[in-house]
C-alpha positions in Angstrom: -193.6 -129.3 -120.1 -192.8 -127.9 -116.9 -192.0 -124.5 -115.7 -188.7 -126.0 -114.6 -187.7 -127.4 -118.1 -189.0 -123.8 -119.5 -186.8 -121.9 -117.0 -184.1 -124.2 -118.6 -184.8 -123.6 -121.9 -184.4 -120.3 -121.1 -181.6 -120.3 -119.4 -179.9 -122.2 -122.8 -180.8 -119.8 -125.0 -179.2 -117.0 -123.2 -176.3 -119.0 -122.6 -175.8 -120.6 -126.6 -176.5 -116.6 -127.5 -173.9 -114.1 -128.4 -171.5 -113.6 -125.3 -170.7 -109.7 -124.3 -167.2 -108.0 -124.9 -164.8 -108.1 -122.0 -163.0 -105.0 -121.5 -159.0 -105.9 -122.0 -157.9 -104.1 -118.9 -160.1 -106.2 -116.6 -157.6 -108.5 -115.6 -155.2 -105.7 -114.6 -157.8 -103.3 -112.8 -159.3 -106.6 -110.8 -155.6 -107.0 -109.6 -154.8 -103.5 -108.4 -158.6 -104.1 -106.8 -157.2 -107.2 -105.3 -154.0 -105.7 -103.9 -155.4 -102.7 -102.4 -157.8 -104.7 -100.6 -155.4 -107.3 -99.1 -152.8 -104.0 -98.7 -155.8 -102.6 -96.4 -157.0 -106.0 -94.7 -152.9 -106.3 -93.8 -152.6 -102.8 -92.3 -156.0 -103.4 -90.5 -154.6 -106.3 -88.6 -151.3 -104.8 -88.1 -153.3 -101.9 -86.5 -155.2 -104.1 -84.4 -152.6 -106.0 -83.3 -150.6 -102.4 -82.3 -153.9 -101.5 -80.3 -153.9 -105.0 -78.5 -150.1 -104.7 -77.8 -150.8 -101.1 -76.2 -153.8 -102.2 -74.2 -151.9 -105.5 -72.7 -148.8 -102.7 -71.5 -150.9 -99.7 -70.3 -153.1 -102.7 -68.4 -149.8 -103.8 -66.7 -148.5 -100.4 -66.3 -151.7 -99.8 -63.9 -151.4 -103.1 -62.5 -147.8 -102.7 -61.7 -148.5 -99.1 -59.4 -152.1 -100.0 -58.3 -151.8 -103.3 -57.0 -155.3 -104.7 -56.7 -153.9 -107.8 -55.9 -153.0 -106.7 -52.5 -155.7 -106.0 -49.8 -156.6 -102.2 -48.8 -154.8 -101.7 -45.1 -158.1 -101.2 -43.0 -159.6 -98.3 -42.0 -160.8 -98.7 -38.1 -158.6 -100.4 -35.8 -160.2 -103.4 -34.6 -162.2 -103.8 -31.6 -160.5 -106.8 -29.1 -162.6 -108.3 -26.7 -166.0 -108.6 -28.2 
């Protein structure tokens, strides 16, 4: 035979074999488990999107009172007649 049918044979045995106790509460403790991770993965993104919201007004906030649009006025008069 070959090691892959052995491995198989294995594997059948443990499987045909006497199956471990599941604790009753599973269900409900993997469901609280559940719900507090998709509670945090919601607040996450809600905090995220807060933090994008607050950089997109500060940004336009500076770009509103800087201007960088608008060229600097010069600093040396210039020369006519060169």
């Amino acid at each position: 035979m070959s090691r892959g049918g052995d491995r198989e044979d294995e594997v059948r045995r443990m499987l045909d074999g006497p199956h471990p106790q599941v604790p009753a509460d599973l269900v409900r403790r993997a469901a609280e488990r559940g719900g507090r991770a998709l509670r945090r993965r919601l607040f996450a993104r809600r905090l995220m999107l807060l933090v994008a919201c607050v950089a997109v007004v500060a940004f336009a906030a500076w770009a509103v009172t800087v201007r960088p649009w608008e060229v600097p006025p010069a600093e040396t008069t210039p020369l006519e007649g060169w």
